[in-house]
LOZA-225511 format. One record per residue (C-alpha): residue number from 0; chain; z, x, y. Coordinates in steps of 0.02 Angstrom, whole numbers, plus 50000, padded with zeros to 5 digits. Example, Ala and Ser with C-alpha at 12.3 -4.5 7.8 and 13.67 -1.06 7.14 Angstrom:
! residues 2
<atom><n>0</n><chain>A</chain><Z>50390</Z><X>50615</X><Y>49775</Y></atom>
<atom><n>1</n><chain>A</chain><Z>50357</Z><X>50684</X><Y>49947</Y></atom>
***
This chain:
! residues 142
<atom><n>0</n><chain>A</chain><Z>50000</Z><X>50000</X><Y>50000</Y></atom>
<atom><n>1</n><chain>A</chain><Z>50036</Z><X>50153</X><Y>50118</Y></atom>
<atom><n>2</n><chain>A</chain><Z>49873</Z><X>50205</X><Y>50086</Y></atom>
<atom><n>3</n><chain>A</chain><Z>49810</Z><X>50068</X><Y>50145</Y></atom>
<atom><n>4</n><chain>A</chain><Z>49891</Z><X>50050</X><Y>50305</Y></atom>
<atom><n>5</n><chain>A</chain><Z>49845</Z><X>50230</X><Y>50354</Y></atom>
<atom><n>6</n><chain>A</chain><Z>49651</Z><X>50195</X><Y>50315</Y></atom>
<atom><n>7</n><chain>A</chain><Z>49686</Z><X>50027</X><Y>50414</Y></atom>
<atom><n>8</n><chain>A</chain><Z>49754</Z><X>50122</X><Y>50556</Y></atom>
<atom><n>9</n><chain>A</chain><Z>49642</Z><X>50269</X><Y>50563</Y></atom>
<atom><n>10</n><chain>A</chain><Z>49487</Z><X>50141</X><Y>50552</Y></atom>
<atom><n>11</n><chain>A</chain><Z>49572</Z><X>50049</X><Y>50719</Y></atom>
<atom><n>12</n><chain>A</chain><Z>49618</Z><X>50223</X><Y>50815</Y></atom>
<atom><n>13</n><chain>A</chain><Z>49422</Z><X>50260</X><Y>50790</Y></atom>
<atom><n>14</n><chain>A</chain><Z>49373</Z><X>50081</X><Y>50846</Y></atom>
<atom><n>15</n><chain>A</chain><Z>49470</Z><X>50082</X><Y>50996</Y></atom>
<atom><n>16</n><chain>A</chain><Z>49417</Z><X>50261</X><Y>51034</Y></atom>
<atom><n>17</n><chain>A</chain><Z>49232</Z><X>50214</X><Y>51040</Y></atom>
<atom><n>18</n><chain>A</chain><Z>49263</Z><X>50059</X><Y>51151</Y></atom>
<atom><n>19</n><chain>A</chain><Z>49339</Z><X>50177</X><Y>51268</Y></atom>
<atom><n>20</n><chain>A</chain><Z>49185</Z><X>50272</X><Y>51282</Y></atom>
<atom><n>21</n><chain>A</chain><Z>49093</Z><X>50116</X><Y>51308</Y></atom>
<atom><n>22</n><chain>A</chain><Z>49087</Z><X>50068</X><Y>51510</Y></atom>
<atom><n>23</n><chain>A</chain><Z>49196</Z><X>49920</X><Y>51556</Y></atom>
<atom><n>24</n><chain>A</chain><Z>49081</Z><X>49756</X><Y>51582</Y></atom>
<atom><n>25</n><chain>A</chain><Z>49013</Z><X>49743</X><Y>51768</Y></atom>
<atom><n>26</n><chain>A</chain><Z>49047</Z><X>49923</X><Y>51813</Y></atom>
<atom><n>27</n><chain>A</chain><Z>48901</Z><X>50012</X><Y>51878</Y></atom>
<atom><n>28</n><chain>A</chain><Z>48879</Z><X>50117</X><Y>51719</Y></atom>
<atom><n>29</n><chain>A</chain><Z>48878</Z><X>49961</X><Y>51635</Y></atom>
<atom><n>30</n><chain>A</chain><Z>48736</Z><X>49876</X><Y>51718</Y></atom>
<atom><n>31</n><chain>A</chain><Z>48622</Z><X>50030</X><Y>51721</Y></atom>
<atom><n>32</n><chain>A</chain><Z>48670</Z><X>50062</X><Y>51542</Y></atom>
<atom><n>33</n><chain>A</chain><Z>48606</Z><X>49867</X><Y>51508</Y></atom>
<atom><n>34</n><chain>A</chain><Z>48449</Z><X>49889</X><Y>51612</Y></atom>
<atom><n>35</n><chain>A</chain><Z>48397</Z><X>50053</X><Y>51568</Y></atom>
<atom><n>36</n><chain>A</chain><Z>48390</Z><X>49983</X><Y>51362</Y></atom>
<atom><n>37</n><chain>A</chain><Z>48320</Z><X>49820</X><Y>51407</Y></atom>
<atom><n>38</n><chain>A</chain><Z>48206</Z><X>49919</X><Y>51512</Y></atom>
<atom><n>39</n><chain>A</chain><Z>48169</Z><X>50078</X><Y>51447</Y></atom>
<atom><n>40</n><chain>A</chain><Z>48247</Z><X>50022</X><Y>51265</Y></atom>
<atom><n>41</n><chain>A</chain><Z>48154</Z><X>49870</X><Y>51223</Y></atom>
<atom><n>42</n><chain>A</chain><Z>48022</Z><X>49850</X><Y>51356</Y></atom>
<atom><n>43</n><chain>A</chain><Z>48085</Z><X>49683</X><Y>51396</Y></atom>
<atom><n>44</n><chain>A</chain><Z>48067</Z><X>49656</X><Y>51600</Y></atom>
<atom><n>45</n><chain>A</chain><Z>48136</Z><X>49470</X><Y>51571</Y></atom>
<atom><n>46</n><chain>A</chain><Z>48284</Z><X>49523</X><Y>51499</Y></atom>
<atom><n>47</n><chain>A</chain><Z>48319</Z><X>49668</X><Y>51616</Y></atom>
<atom><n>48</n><chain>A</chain><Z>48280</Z><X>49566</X><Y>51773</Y></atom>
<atom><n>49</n><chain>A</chain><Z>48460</Z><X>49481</X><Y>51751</Y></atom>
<atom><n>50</n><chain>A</chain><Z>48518</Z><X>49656</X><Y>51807</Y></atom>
<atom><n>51</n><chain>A</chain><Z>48395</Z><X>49680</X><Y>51954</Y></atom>
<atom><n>52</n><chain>A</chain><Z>48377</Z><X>49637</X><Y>52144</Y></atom>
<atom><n>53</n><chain>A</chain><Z>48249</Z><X>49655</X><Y>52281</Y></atom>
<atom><n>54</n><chain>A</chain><Z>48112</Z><X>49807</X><Y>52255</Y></atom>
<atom><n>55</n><chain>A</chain><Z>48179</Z><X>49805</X><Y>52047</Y></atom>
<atom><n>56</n><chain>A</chain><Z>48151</Z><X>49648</X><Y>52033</Y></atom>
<atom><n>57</n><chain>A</chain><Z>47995</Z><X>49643</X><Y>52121</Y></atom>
<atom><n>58</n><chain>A</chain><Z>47929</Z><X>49782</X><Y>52002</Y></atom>
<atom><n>59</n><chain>A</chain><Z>47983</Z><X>49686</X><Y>51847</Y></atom>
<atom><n>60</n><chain>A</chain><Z>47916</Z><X>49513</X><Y>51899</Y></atom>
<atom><n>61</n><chain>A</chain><Z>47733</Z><X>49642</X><Y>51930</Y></atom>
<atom><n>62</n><chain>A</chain><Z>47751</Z><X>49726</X><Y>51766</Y></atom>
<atom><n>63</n><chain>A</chain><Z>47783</Z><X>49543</X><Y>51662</Y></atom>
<atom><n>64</n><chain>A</chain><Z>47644</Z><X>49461</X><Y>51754</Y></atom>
<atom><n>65</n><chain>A</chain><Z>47511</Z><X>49618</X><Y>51684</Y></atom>
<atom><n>66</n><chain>A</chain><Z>47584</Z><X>49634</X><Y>51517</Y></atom>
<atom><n>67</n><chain>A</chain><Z>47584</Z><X>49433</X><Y>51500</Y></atom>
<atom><n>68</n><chain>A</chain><Z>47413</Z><X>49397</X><Y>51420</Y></atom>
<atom><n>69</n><chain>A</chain><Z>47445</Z><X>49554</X><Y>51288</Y></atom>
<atom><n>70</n><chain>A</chain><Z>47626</Z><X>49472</X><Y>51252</Y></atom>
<atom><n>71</n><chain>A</chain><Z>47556</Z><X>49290</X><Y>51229</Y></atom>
<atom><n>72</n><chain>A</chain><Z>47433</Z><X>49333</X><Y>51107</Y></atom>
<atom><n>73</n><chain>A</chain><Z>47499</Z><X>49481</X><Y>51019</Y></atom>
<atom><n>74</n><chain>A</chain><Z>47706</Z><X>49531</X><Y>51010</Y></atom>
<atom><n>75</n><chain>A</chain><Z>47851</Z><X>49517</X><Y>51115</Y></atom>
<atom><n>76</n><chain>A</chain><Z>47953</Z><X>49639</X><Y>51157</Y></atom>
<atom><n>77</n><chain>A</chain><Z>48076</Z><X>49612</X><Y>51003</Y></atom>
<atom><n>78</n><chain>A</chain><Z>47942</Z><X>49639</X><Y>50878</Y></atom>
<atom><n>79</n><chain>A</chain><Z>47893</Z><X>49797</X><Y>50961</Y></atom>
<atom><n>80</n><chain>A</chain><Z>47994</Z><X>49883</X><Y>50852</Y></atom>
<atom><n>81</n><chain>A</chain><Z>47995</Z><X>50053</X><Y>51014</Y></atom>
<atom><n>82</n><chain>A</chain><Z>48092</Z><X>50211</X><Y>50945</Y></atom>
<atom><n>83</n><chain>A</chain><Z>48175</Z><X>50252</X><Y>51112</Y></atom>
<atom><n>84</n><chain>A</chain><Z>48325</Z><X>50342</X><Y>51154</Y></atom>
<atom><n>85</n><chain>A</chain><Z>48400</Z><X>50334</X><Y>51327</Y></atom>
<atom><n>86</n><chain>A</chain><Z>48547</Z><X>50414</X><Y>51379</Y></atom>
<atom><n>87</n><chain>A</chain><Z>48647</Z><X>50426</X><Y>51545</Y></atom>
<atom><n>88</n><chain>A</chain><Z>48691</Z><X>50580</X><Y>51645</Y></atom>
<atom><n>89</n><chain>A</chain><Z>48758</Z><X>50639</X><Y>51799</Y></atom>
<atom><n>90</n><chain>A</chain><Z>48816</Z><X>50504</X><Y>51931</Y></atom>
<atom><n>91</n><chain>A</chain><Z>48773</Z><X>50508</X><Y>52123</Y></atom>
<atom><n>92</n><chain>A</chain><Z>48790</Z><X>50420</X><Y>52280</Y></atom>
<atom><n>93</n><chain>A</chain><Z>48689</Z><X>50382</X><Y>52430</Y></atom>
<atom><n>94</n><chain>A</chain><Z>48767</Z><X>50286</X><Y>52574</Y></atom>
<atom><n>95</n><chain>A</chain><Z>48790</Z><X>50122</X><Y>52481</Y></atom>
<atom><n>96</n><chain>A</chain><Z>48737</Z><X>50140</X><Y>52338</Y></atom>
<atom><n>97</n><chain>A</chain><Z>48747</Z><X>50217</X><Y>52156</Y></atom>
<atom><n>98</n><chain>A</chain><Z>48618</Z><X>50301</X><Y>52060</Y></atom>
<atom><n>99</n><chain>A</chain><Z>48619</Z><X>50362</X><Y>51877</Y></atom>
<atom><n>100</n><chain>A</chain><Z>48485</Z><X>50484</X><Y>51795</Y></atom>
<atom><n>101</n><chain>A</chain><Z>48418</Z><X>50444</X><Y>51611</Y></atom>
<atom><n>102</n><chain>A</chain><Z>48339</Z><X>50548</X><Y>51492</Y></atom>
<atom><n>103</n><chain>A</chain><Z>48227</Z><X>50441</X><Y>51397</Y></atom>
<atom><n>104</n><chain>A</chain><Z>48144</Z><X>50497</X><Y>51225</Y></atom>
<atom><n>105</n><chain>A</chain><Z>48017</Z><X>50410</X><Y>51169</Y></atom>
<atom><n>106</n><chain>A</chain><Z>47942</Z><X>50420</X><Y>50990</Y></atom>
<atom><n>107</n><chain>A</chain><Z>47880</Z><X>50590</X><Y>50930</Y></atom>
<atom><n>108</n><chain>A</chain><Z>47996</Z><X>50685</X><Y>51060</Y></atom>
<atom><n>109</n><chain>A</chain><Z>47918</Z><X>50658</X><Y>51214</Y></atom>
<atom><n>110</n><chain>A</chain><Z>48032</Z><X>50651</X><Y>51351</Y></atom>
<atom><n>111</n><chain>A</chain><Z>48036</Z><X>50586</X><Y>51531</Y></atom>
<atom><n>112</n><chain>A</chain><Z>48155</Z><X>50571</X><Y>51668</Y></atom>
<atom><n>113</n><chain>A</chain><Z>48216</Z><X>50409</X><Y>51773</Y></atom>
<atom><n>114</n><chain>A</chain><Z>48342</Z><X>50381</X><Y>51883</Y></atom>
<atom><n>115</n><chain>A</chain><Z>48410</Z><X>50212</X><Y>51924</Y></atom>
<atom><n>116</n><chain>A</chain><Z>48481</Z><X>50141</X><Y>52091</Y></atom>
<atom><n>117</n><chain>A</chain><Z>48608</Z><X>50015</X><Y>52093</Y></atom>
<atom><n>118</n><chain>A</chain><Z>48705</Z><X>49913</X><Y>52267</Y></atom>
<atom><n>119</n><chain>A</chain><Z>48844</Z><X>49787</X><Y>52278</Y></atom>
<atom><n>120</n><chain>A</chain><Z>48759</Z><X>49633</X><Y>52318</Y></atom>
<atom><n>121</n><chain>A</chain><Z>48889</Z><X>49505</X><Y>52352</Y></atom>
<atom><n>122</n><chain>A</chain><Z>49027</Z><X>49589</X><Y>52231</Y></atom>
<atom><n>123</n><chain>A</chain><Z>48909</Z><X>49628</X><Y>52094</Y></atom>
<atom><n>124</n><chain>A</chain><Z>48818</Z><X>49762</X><Y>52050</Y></atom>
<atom><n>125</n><chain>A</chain><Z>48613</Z><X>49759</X><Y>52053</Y></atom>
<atom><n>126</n><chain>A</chain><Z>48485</Z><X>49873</X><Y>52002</Y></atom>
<atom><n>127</n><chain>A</chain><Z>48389</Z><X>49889</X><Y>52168</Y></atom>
<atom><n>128</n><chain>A</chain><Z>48251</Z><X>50047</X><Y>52113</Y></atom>
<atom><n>129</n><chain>A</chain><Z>48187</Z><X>50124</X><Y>51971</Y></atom>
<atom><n>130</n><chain>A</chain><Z>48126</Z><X>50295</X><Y>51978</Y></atom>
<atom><n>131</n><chain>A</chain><Z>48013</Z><X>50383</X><Y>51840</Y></atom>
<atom><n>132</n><chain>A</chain><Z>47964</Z><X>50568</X><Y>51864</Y></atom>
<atom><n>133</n><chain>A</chain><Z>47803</Z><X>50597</X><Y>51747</Y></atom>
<atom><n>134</n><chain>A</chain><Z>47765</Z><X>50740</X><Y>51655</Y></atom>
<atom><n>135</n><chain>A</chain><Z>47728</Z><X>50853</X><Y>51799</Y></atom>
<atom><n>136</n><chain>A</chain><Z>47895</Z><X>50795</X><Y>51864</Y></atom>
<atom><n>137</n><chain>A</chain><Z>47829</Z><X>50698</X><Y>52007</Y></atom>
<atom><n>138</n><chain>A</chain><Z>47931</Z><X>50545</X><Y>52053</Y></atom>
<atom><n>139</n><chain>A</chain><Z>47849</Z><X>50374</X><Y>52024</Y></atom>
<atom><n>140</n><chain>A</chain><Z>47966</Z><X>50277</X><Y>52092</Y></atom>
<atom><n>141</n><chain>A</chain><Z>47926</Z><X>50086</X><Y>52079</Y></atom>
***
């Protein structure tokens, strides 16, 4: 039985030491975490608009409305079935606002950079740009 309760509390100890790592819901690491996998994760602009304001949002609406006729006849973005890896690093600030950079790796290693731009709008946090530098490391910010 004391067997037992050791696995049993070993098991939660590692539980509750992973939720710590985990951002706390509404936090700005959260809702770039959230965007930047429906985004960058899934390729799924509906789903990461709920994140998004202004110039994001603007980009996203843009980016549904040209993928629209390819999604209607052909997948969505749940059966795309994308190997992508995004992870967050270093956190900065500019005036207002909060951004986060990303490594994203895409499927057979390639490997961009992004940076993502969040600001309080009415006590919540929004994703307000996206930035992409391409493989030359020029920015394409949307």
């Amino acid at each position: 039985m004391s067997r037992f309760l050791g696995a049993a509390r070993t098991f939660t100890a590692l539980l509750l030491l992973g939720a710590c790592n985990a951002p706390a819901p509404g936090t700005p690491e959260a809702v770039a975490d959230a965007f930047a996998d429906a985004y960058f994760g899934h390729a799924d602009q509906e789903h990461a608009k709920q994140f998004s304001a202004l110039g994001a949002t603007k980009m996203l609406e843009d980016e549904a409305a040209e993928t629209r006729a390819v999604r209607n006849s052909s997948y969505t973005p749940s059966e795309a079935n994308l190997n992508v890896k995004v992870v967050r690093g270093q956190r900065s600030s500019r005036d207002e606002r909060l951004r986060f950079e990303y490594t994203v790796t895409f499927q057979g290693g390639v490997e961009k950079r992004a940076d993502i731009e969040l600001s309080r709008l009415e006590g919540v946090w929004k994703v307000v740009r996206v930035g992409v530098l391409d493989e030359r490391g020029r920015d394409r910010t949307q």
